[in-house]
N, C-alpha and C positions, 0 to 999 in steps of 0.2 A: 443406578436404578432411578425410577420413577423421585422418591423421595432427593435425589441431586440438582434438580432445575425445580428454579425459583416458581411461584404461582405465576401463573401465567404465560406461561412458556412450555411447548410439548417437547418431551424429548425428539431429541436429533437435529432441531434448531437451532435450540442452546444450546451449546457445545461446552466452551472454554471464556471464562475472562482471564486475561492475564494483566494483573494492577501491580505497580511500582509503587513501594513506599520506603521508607527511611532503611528498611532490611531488603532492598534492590527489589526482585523478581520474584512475584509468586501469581501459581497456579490459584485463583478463588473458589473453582469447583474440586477438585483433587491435587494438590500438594506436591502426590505421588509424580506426576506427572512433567514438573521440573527439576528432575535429578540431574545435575550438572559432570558426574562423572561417568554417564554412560550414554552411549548413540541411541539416538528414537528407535522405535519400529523403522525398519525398509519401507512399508506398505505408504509412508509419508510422502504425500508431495512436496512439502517443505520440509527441510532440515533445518533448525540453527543450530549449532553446537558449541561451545565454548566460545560463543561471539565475544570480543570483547573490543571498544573503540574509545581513543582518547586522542582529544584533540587539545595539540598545544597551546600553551597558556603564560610559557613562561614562570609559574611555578609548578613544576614538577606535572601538568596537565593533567586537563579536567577529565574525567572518567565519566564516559555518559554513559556506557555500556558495558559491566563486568562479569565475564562467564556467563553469557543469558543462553540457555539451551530449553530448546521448545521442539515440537512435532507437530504439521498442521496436515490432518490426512484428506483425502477427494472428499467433496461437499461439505467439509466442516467449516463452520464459522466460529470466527475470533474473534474477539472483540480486545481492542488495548487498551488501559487506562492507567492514568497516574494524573499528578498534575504537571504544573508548567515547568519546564524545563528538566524532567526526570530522564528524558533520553526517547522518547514516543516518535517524532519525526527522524531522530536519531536512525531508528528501527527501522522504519519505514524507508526512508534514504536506501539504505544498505540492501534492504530487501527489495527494492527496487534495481538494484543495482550502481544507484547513482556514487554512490561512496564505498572504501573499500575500509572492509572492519581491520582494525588493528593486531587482531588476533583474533583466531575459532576463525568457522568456516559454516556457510550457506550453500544447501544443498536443493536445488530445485529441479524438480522429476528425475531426478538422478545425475544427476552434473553440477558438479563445481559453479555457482554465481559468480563472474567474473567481470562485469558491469552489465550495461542494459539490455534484456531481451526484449523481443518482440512477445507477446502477451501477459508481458507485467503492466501494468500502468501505475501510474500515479499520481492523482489530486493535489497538489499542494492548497495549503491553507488559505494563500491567497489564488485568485483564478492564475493571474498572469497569463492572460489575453495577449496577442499584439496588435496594438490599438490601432494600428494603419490597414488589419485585415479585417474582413465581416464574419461574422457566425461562419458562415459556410467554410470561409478562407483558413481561417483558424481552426476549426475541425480538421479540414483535409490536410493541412500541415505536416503531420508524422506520415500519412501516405505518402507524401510529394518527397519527404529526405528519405521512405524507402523504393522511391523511383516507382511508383505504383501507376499504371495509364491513369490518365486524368478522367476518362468517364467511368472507371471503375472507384476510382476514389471518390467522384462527387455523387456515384450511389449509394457508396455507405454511407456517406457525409449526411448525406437525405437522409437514409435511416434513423440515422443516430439523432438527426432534429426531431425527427418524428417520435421516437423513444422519450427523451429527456422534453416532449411538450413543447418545442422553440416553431411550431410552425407557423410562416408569416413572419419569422425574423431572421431567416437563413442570410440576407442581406446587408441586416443593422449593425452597427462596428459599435464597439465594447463600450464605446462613454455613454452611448442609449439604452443600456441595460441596467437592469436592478441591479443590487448586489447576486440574488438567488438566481438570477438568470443567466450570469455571467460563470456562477459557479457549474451551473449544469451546463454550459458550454465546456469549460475543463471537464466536467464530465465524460461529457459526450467525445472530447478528444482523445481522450485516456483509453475510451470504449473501441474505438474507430480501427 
């Protein structure tokens, strides 16, 4: 109901926080909604179910991820939080594709996550740009590894400068940019 989001926020914007603390995973709007021995709703575009990921350490390995199960359905937004080092990029990785969890399983529009798709994306924290290409070069990048024509790729490419505000820099290579303009470039490549 109306009384579940915070002031200032309309329902159906606010959806979901999910914060990491000392007792792992929990839902901050409803509770109910992180039960770890049962499968989400179907109607989910994302599943995580029994995620769980640990990466070796040599002692007995760190556990960045334990049983997290969650359900994110068409238009809802999530929000992550925790602090540093609770397992958030972790998350992220995996749902991306880029890493493969330990245990539990990722289920995106109905299939198995099995590494990277075509319309996931992902920001990393820092841009990582490559410094020898320009705005433009570096957006069309993911185009060009999925064999995309080159005047189709530098249409989007244009788009997506025009979207993220870079116009007039489609040609400047990554040591001439702000920190924030660099980032909306990983933006913009993510989007593309």
């Amino acid at each position: 109901g109306a009384d579940q989001h915070p002031t200032g926020f309309e329902p159906g914007i606010y959806e979901r926080i999910y914060q990491i603390g000392d007792q792992g995973w929990s839902d901050a709007v409803n509770p109910s909604l992180n039960q770890k021995d049962t499968m989400p709703e179907p109607s989910a575009v994302l599943i995580v179910h029994n995620l769980s990921t640990i990466f070796a350490n040599g002692n007995g390995g760190l556990h960045a991820l334990d049983r997290l199960s969650f359900e994110v359905c068409p238009e809802e937004f999530v929000c992550v939080l925790g602090p540093s080092g609770c397992g958030k990029s972790t998350l992220l990785r995996a749902l991306a594709g880029l890493i493969q969890p330990t245990e539990g399983e990722i289920i995106f529009k109905g299939a198995p996550l099995l590494g990277p798709l075509h319309g996931i994306g992902y920001v990393f924290q820092k841009a990582n740009l490559m410094p020898w290409r320009s705005v433009l070069e570096n957006i069309t990048l993911p185009l060009e590894l999925r064999s995309i024509p080159a005047a189709q790729a530098l249409e989007r490419a244009e788009a997506m400068i025009d979207l993220v505000g870079l116009q007039g820099f489609a040609h400047v290579l990554p040591r001439d940019l702000s920190g924030g303009m660099a980032q909306r470039v990983a933006l913009a490549r993510a989007l593309v």
